[in-house]
C-alpha positions as a Markdown table, in Angstrom:
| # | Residue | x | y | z |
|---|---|---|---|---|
| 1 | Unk | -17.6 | 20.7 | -12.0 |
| 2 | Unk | -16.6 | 17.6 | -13.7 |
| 3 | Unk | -13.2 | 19.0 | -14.8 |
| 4 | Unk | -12.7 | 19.8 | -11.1 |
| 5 | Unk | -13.1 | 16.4 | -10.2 |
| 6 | Unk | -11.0 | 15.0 | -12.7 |
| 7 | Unk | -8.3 | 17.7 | -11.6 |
| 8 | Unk | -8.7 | 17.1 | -8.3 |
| 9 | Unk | -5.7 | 15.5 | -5.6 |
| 10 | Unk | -5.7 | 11.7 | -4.6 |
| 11 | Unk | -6.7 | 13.0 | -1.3 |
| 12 | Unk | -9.9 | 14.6 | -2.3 |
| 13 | Unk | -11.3 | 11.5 | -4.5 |
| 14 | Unk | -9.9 | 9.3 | -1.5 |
| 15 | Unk | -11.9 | 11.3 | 1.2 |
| 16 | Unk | -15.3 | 11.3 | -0.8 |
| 17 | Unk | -14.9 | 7.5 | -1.5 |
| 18 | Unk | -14.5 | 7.6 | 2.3 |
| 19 | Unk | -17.4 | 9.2 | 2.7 |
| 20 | Unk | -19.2 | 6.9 | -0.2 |
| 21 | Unk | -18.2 | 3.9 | 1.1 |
| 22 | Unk | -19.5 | 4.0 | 4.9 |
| 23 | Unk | -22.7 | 5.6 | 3.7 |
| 24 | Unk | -23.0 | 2.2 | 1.3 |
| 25 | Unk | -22.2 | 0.0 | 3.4 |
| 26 | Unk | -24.6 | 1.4 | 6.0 |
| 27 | Unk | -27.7 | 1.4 | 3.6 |
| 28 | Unk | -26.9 | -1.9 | 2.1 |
| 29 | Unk | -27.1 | -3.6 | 5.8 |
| 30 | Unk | -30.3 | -2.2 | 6.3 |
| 31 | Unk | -31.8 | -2.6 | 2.7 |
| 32 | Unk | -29.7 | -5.8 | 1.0 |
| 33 | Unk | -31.5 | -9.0 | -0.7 |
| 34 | Unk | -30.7 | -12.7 | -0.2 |
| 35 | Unk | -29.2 | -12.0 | -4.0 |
| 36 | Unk | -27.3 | -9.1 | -3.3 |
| 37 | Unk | -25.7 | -11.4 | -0.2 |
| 38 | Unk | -24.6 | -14.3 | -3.0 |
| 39 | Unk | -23.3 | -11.6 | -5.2 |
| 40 | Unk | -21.2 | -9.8 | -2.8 |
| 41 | Unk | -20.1 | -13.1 | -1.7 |
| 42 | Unk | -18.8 | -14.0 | -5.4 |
| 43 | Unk | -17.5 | -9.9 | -5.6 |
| 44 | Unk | -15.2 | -11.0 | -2.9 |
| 45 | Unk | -14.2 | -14.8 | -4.1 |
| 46 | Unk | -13.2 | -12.4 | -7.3 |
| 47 | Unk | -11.4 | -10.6 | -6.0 |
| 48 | Unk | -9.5 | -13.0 | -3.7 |
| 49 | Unk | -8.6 | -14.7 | -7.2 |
| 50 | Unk | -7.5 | -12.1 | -8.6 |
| 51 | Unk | -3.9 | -12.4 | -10.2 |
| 52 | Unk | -1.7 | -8.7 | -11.1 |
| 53 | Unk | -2.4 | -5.6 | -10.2 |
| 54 | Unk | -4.8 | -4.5 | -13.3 |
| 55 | Unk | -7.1 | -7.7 | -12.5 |
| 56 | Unk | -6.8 | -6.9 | -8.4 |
| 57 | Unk | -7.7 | -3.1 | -8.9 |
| 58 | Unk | -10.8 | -3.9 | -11.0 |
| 59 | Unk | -12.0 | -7.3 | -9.0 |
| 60 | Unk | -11.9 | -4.6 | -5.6 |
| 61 | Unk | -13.7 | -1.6 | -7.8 |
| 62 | Unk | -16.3 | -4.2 | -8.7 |
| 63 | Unk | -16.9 | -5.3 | -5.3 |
| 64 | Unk | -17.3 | -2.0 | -3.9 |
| 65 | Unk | -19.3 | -1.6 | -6.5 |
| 66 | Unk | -21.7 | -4.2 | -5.3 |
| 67 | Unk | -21.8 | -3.3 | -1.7 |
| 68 | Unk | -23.1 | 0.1 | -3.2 |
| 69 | Unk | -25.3 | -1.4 | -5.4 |
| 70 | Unk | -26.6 | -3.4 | -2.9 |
| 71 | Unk | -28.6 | 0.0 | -1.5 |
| 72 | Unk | -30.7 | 0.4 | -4.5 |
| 73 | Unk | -30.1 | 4.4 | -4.6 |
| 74 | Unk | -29.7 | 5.1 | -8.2 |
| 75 | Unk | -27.6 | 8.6 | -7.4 |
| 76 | Unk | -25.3 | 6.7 | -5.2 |
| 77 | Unk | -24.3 | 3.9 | -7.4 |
| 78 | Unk | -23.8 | 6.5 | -10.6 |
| 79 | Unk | -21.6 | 8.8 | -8.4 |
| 80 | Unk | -19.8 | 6.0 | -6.8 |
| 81 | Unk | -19.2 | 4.4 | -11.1 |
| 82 | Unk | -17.7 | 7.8 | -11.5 |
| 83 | Unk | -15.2 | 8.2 | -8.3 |
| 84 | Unk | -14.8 | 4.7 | -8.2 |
| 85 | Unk | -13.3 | 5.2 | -12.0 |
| 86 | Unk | -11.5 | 8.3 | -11.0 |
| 87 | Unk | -10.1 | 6.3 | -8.0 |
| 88 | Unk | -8.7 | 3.8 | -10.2 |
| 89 | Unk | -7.0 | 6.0 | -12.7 |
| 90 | Unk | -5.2 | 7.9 | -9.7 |
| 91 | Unk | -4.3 | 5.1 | -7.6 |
| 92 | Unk | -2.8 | 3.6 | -10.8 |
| 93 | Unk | -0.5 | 6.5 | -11.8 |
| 94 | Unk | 0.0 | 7.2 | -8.0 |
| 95 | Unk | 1.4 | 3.2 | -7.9 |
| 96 | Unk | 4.1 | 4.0 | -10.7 |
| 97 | Unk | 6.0 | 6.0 | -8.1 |
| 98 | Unk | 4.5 | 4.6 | -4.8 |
| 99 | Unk | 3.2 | 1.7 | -2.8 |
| 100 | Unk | -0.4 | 1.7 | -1.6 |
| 101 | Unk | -1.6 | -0.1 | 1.2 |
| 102 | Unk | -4.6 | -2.3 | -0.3 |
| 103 | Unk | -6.9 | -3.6 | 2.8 |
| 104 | Unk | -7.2 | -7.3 | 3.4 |
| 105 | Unk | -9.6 | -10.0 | 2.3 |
| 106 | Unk | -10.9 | -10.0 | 5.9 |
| 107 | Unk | -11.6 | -6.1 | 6.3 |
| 108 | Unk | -13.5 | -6.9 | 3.4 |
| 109 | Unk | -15.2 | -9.7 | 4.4 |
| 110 | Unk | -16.2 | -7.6 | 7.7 |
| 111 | Unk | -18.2 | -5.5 | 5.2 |
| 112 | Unk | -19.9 | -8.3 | 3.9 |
| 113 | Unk | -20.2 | -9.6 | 7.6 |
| 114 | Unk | -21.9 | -6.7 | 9.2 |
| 115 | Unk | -24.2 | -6.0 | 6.2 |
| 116 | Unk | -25.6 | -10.1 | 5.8 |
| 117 | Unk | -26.2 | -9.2 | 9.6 |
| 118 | Unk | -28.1 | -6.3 | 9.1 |
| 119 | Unk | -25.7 | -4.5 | 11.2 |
| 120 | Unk | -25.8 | -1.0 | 10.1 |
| 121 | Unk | -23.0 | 0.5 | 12.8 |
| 122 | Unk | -20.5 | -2.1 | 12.0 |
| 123 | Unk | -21.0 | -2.1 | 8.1 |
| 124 | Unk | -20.0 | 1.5 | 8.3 |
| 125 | Unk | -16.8 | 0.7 | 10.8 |
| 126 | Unk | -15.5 | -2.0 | 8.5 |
| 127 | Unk | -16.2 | 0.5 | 5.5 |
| 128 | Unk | -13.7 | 3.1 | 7.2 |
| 129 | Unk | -11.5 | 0.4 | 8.1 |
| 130 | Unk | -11.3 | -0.5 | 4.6 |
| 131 | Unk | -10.3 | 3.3 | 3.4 |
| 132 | Unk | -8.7 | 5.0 | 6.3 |
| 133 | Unk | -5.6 | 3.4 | 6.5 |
| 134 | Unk | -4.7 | 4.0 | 3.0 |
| 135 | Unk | -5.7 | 7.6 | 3.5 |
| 136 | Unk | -3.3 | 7.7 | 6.1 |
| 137 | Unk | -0.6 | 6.4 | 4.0 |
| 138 | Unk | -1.1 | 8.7 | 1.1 |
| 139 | Unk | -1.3 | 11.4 | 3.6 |
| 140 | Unk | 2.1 | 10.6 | 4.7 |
| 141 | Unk | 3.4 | 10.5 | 0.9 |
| 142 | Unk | 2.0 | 13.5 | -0.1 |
């Protein structure tokens, strides 16, 4: 299975993070800390700092990250470390050839938004908003 995975399209790792990331977002709104608020909240100052593409790529993967730790589900958070790595390599040799669309400091903040406000429908909109426009894109390359 693993070997599949690591074979497997842009696309494919692109849709499950989509899949991932909503689900995360959703659970953290309804089961995030006061902590897990300040540390998403630093995750996103990160990554707002960031400088290059190598330092942008990992500040965004980290914060992701935290929004999924931020649900306390011990399967999610391994299975996200794993896409989320597999996302990374891909995007990166997918960027040698072709721009990406990365989403904005304010989609992301959105996610933070929605989930401080325990808003569990909006924490999953602003997810998607976050991925599905850089689906599309690599849709249209592909």
């Amino acid at each position: 299975m693993l070997r599949r995975v690591e074979r497997a399209s842009l696309r494919d790792v692109f849709e499950v993070q989509l899949a991932y990331d909503v689900q995360a977002a959703r659970l953290a709104a309804r089961r995030r800390t006061d902590a897990d608020l300040a540390r998403l909240g630093e995750l996103l100052s990160a990554r707002a700092a960031a400088v290059g593409a190598a330092e942008f790529g990992a500040a965004d993967s980290r914060f992701h990250l935290g929004v999924v730790e931020a649900t306390g589900n011990v399967v999610l958070i391994e299975a996200c470390r794993f896409f989320l790595r597999r996302l990374g390599e891909a995007l990166s040799t997918l960027r040698l050839d072709q721009a990406v669309p990365e989403a904005s400091q304010e989609a992301h903040q959105a996610v933070v938004d929605a989930i401080a406000r325990r808003d569990v429908e909006a924490a999953g909109l602003a997810a998607a908003a976050i991925i599905e426009p850089s689906l599309a894109a690599l849709e249209t390359l592909l």
